[in-house]
Backbone as a chain_set.jsonl record, in Angstrom:
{"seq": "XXXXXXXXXXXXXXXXXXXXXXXXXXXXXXXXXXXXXXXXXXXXXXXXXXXXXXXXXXXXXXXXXXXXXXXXXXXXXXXXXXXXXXXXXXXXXXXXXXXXXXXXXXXXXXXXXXXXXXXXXXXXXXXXXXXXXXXXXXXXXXXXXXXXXXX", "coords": {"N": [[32.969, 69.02, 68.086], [33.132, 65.679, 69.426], [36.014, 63.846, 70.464], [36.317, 61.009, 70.106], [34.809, 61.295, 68.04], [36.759, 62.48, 66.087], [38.26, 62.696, 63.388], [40.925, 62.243, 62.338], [44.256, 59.884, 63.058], [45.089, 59.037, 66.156], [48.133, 60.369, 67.256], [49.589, 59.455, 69.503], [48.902, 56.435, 70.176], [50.291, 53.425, 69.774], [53.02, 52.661, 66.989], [53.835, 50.179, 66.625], [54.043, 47.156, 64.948], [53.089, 44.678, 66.148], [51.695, 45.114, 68.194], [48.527, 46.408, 68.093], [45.856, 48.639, 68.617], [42.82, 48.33, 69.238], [40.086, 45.872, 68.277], [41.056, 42.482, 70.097], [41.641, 38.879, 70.573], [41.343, 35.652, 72.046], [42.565, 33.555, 74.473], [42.573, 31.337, 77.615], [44.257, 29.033, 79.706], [43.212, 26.396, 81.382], [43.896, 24.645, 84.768], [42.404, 22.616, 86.498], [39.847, 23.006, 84.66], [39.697, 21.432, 81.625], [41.003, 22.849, 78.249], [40.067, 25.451, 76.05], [39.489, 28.554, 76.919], [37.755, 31.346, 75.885], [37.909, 34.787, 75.317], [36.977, 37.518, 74.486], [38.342, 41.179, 73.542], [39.307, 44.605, 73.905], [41.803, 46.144, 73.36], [44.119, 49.363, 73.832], [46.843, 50.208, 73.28], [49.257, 52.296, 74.353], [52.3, 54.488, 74.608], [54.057, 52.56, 76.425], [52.007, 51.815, 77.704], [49.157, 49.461, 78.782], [45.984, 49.455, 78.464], [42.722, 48.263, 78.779], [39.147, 46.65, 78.137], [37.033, 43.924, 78.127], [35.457, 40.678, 78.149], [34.602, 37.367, 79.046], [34.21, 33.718, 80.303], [34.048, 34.286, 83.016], [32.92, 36.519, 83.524], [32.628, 40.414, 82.94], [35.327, 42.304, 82.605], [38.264, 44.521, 83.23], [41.118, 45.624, 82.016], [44.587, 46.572, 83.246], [47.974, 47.445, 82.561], [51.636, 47.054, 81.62], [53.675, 47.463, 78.768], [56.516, 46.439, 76.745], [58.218, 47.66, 73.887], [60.793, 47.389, 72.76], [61.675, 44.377, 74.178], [59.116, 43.123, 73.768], [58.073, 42.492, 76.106], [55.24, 41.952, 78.383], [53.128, 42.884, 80.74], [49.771, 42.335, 82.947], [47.339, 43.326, 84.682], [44.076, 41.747, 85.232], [40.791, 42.704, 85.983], [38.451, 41.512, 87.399], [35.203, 42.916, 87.233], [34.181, 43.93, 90.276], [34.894, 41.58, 91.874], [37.408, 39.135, 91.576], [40.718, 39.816, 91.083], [43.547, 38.911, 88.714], [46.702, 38.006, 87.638], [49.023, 38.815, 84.68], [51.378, 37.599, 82.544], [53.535, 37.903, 79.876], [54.692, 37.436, 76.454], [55.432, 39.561, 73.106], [56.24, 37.771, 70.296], [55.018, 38.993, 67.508], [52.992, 37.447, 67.241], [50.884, 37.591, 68.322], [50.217, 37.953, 71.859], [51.456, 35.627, 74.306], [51.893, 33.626, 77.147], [51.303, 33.821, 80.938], [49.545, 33.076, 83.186], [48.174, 33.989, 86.682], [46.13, 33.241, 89.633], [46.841, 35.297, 92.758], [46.215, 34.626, 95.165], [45.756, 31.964, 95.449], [46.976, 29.034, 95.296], [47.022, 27.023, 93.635], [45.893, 27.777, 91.237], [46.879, 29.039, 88.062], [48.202, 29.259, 84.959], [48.27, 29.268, 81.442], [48.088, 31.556, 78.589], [47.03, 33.035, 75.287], [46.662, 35.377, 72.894], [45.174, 37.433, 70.267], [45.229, 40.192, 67.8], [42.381, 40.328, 66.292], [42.251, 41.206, 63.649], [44.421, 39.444, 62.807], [43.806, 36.802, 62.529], [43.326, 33.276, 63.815], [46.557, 32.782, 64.572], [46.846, 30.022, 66.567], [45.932, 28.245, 64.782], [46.267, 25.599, 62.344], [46.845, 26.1, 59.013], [46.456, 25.329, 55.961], [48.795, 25.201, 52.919], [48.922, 25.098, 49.43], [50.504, 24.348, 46.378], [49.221, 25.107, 43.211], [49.427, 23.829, 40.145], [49.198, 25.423, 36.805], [47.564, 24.278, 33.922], [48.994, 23.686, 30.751], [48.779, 25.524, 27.764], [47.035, 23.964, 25.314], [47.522, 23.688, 21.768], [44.747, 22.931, 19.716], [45.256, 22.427, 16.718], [47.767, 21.466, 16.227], [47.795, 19.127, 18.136], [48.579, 15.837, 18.706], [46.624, 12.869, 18.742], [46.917, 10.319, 17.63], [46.147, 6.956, 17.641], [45.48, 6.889, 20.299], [42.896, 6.023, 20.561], [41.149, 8.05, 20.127], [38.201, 9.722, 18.37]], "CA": [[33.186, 67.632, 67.746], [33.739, 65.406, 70.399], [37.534, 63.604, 70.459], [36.143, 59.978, 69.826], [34.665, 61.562, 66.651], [37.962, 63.121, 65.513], [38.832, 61.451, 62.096], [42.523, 61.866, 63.205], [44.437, 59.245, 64.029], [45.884, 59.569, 67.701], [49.352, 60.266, 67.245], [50.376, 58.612, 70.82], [48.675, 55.268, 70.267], [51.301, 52.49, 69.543], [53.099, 52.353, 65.831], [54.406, 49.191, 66.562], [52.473, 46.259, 64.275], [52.438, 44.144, 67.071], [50.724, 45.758, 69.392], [47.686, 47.661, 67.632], [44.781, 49.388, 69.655], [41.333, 47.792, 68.833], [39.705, 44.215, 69.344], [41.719, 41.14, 69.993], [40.69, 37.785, 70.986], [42.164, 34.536, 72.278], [42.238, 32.452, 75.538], [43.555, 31.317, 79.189], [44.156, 27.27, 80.172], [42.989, 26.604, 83.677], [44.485, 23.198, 84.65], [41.005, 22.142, 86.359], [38.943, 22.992, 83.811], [40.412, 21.4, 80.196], [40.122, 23.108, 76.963], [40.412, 26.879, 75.645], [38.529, 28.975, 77.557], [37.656, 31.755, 75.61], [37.732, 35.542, 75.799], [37.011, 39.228, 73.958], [39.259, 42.361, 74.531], [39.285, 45.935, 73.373], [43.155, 46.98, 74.17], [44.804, 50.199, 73.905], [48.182, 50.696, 73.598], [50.061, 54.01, 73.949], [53.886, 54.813, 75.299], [53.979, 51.5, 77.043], [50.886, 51.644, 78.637], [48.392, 48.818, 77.909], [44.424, 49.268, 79.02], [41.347, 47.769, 78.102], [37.887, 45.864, 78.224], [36.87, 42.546, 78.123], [34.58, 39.788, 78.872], [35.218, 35.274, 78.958], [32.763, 33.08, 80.984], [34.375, 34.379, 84.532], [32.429, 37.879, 83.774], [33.747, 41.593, 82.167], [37.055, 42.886, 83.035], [39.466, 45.508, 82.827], [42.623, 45.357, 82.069], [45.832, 47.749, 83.186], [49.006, 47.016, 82.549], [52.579, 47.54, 80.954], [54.897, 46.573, 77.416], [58.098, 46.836, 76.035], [58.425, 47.498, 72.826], [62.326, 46.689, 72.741], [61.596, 43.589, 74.51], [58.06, 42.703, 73.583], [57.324, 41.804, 77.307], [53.749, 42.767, 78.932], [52.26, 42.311, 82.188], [48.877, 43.467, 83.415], [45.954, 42.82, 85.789], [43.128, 41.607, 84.405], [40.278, 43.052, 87.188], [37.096, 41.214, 86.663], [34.46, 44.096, 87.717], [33.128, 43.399, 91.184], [35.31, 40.131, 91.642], [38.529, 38.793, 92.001], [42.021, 40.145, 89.65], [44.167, 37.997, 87.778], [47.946, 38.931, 87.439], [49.467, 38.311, 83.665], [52.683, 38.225, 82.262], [53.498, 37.691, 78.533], [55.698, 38.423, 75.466], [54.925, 39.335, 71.54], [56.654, 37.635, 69.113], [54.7, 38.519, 66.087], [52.039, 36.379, 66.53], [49.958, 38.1, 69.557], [50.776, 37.788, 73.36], [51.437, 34.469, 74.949], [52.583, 33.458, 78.631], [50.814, 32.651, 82.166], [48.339, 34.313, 84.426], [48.105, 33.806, 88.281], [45.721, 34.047, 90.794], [47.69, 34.91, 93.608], [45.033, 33.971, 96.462], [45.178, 30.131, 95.645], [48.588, 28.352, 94.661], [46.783, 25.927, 91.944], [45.694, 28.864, 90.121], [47.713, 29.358, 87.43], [47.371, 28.4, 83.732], [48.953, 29.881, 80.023], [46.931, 32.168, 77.743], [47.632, 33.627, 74.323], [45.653, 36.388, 72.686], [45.762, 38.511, 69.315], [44.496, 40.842, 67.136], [41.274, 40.259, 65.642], [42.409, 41.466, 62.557], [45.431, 39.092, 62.627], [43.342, 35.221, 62.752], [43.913, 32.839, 64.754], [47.559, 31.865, 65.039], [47.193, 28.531, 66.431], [45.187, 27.409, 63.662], [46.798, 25.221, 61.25], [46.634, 26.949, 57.948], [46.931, 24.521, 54.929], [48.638, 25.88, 51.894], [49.108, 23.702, 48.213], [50.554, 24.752, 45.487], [48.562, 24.679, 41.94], [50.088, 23.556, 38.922], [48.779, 25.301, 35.966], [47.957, 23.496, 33.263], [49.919, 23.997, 30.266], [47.732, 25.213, 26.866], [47.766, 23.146, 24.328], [46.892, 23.721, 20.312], [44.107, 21.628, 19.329], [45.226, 21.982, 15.642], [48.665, 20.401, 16.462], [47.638, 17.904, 19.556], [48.928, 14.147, 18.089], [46.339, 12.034, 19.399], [46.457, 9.228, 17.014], [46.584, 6.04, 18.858], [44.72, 7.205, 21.75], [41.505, 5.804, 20.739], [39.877, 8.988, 19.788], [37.622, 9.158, 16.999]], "C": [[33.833, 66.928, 68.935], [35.217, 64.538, 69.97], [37.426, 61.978, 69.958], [35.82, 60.134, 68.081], [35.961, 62.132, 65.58], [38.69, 62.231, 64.658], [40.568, 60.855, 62.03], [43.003, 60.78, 63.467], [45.166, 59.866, 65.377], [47.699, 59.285, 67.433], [50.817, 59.256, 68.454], [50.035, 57.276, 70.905], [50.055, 54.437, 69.644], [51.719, 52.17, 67.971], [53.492, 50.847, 65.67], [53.687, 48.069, 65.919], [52.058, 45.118, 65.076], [51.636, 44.105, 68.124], [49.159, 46.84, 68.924], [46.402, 47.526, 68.413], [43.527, 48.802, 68.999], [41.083, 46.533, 69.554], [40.525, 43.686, 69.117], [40.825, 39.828, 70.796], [41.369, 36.834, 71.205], [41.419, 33.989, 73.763], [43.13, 32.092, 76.559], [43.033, 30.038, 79.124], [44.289, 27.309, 81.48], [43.367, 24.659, 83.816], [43.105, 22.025, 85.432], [39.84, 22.103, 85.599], [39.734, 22.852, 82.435], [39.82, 22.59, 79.61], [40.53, 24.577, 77.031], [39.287, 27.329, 76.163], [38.777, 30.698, 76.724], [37.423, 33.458, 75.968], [37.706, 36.773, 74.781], [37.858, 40.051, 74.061], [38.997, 43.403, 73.543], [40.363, 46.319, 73.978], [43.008, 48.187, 73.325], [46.131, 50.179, 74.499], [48.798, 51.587, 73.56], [51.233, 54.008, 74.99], [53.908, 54.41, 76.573], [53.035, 51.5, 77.887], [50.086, 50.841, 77.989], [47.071, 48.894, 78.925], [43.528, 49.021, 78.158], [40.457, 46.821, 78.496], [37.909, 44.171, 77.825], [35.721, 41.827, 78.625], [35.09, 37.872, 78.606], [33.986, 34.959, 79.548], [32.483, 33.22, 82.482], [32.886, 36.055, 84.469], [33.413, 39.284, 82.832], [34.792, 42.096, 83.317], [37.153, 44.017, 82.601], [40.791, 45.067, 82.787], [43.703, 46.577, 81.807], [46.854, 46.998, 82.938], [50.352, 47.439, 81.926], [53.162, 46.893, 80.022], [55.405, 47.473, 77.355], [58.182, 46.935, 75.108], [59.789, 46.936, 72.351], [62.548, 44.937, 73.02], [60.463, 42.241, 74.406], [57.043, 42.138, 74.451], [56.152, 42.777, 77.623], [53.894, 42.16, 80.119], [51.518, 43.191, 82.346], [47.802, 42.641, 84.069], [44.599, 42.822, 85.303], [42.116, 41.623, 85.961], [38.922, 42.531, 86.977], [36.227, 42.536, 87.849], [33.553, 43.094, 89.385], [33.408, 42.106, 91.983], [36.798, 40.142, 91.616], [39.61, 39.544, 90.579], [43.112, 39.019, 89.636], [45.734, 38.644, 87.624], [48.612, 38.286, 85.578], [50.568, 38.741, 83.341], [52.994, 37.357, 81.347], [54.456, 38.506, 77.565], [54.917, 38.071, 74.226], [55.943, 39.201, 70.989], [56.612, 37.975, 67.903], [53.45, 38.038, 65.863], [51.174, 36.431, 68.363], [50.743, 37.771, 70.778], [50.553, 36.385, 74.204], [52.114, 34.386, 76.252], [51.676, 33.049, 79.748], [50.241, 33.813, 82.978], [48.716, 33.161, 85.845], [47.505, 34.387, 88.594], [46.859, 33.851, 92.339], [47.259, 34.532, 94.883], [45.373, 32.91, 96.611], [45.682, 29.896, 94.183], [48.022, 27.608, 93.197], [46.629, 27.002, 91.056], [46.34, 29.628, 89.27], [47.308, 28.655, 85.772], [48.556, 29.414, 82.344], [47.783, 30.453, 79.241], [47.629, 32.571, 76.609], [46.137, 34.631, 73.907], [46.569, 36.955, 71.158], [45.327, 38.87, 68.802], [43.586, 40.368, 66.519], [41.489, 39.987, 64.53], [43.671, 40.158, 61.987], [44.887, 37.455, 62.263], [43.586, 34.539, 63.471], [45.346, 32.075, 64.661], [48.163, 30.634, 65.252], [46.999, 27.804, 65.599], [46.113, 27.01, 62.708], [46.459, 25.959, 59.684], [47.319, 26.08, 56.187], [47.621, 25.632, 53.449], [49.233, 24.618, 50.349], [49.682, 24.879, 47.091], [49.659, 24.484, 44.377], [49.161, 25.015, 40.808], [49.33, 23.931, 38.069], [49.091, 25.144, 34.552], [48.349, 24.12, 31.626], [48.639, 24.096, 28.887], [48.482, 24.85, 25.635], [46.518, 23.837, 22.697], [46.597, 22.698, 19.474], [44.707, 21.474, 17.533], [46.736, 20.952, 15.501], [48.828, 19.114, 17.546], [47.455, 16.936, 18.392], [47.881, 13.167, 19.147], [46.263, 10.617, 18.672], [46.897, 8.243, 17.654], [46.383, 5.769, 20.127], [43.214, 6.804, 21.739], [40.008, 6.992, 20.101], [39.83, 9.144, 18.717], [37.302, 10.597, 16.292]], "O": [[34.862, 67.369, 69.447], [35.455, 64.746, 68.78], [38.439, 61.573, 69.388], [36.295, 59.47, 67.159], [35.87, 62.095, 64.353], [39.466, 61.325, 64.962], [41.142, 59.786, 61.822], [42.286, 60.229, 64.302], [45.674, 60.982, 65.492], [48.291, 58.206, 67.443], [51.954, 58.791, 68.377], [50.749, 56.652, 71.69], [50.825, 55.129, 68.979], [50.906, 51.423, 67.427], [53.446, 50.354, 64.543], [52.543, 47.947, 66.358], [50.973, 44.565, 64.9], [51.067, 43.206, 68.743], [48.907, 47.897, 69.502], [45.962, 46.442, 68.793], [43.53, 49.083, 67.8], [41.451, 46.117, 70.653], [41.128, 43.965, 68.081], [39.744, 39.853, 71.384], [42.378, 36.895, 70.503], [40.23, 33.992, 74.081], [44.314, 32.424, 76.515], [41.912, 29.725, 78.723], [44.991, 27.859, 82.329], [43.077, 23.749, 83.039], [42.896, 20.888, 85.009], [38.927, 21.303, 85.807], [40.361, 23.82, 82.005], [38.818, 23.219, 79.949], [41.257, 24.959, 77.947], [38.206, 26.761, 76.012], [39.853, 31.263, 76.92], [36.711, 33.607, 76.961], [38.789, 36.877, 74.205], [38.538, 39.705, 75.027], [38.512, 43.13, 72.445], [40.231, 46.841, 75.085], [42.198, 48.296, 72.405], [46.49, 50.147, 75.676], [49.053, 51.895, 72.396], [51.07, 53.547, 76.12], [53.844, 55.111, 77.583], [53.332, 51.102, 79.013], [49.962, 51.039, 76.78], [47.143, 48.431, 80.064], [43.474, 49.431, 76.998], [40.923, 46.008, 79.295], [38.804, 43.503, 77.306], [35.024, 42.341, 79.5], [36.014, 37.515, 77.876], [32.943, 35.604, 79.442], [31.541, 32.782, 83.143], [32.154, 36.367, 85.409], [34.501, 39.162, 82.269], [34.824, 42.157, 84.546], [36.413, 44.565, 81.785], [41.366, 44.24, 83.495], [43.817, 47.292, 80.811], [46.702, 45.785, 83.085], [50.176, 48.602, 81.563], [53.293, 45.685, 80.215], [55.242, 48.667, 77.608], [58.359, 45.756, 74.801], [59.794, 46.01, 71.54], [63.324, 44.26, 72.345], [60.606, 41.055, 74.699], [55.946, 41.63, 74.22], [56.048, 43.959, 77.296], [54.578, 41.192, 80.453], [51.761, 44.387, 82.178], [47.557, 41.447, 83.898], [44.037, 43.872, 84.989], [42.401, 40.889, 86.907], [38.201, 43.244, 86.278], [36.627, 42.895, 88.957], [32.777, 42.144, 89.482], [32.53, 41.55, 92.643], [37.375, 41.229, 91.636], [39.252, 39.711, 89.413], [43.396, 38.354, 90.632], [45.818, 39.865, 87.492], [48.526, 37.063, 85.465], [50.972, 39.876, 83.598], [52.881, 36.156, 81.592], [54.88, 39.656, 77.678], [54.175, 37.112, 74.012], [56.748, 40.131, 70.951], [57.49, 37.683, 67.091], [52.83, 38.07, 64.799], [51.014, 35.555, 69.212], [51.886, 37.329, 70.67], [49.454, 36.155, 74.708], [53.013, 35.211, 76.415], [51.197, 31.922, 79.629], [50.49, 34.991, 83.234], [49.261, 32.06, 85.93], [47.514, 35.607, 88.43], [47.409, 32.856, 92.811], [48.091, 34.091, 95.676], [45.435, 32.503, 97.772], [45.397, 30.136, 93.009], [48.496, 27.66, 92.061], [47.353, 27.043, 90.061], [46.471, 30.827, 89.519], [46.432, 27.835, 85.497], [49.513, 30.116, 82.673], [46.674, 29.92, 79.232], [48.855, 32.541, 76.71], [45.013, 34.614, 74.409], [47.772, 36.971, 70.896], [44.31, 38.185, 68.696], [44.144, 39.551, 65.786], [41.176, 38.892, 64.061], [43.776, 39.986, 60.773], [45.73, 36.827, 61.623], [44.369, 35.077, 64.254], [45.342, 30.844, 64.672], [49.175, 30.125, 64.771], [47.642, 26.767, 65.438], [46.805, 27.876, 62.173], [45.293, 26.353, 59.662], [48.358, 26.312, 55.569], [47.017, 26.63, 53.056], [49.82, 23.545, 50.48], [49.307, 26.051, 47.043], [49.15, 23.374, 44.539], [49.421, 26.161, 40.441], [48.386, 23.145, 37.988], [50.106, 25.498, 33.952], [47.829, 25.214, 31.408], [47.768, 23.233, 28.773], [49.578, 25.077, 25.122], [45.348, 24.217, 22.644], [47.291, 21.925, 18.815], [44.57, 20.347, 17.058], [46.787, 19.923, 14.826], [49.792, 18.36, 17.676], [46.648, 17.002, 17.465], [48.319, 12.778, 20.23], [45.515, 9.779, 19.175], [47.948, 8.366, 18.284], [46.811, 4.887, 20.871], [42.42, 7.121, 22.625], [38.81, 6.906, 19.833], [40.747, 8.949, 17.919], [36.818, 10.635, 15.16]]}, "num_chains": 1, "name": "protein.A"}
């Protein structure tokens, strides 16, 4: 049986609930180009080590890097394959990894990204919630409607 097949979980991957090993998804703000610029990921986290896959509209990536669990800080190099790397550095609150990338080639290049679990939604998204009042039952053989018109 090979080790990918192994129903197991991996005992060294990350217990922490902010940080869990699979897809995530989010975005990087480039100050020349408005708007959320969108991106994929497949992390892995294990005893502060963070690696994983990716793709956005620059091309696929890799990504190495390091977290804190105590602290919740990251940083890691996002390597587009074949193409220029990206430096990042970010903390988890709770509510996925937010903070600021740099290219360090060329000073303008800089911007804020956030990212988070798949499984988790998106975060920024407003999220309406209402309460509902329900309604109270009533017994038609004692309901007083006289005077109300009904016949």
């Amino acid at each position: 049986m090979k080790a990918q097949d192994d129903p197991r979980p991996d005992p060294e991957l990350e217990q922490d609930d902010r940080f869990p090993s699979g897809p995530w998804k989010g975005f990087f703000l480039q100050p020349v180009l408005p708007g959320r610029h969108w991106m994929e990921l497949n992390l892995t986290f294990r005893r502060g080590e963070l690696r994983g896959d990716g793709r956005d509209w620059v091309g696929a990536f890799l990504f190495r890097g390091r977290y804190e669990v105590e602290t919740g800080a990251c940083w890691w190099t996002k390597q587009y394959i074949g193409r220029h790397s990206i430096h990042y550095r970010g903390f988890n609150e709770g509510k996925g990894i937010w903070g600021t990338w740099e290219w360090p080639r060329s000073a303008p290049w800089r911007g804020g990204f956030h990212i988070w679990p798949v499984a988790m939604g998106d975060p920024t998204q407003q999220r309406l919630a209402e309460a509902l009042e329900e309604p109270v039952p009533l017994d038609s053989e004692t309901l007083d409607v006289s005077g109300v018109g009904v016949t």
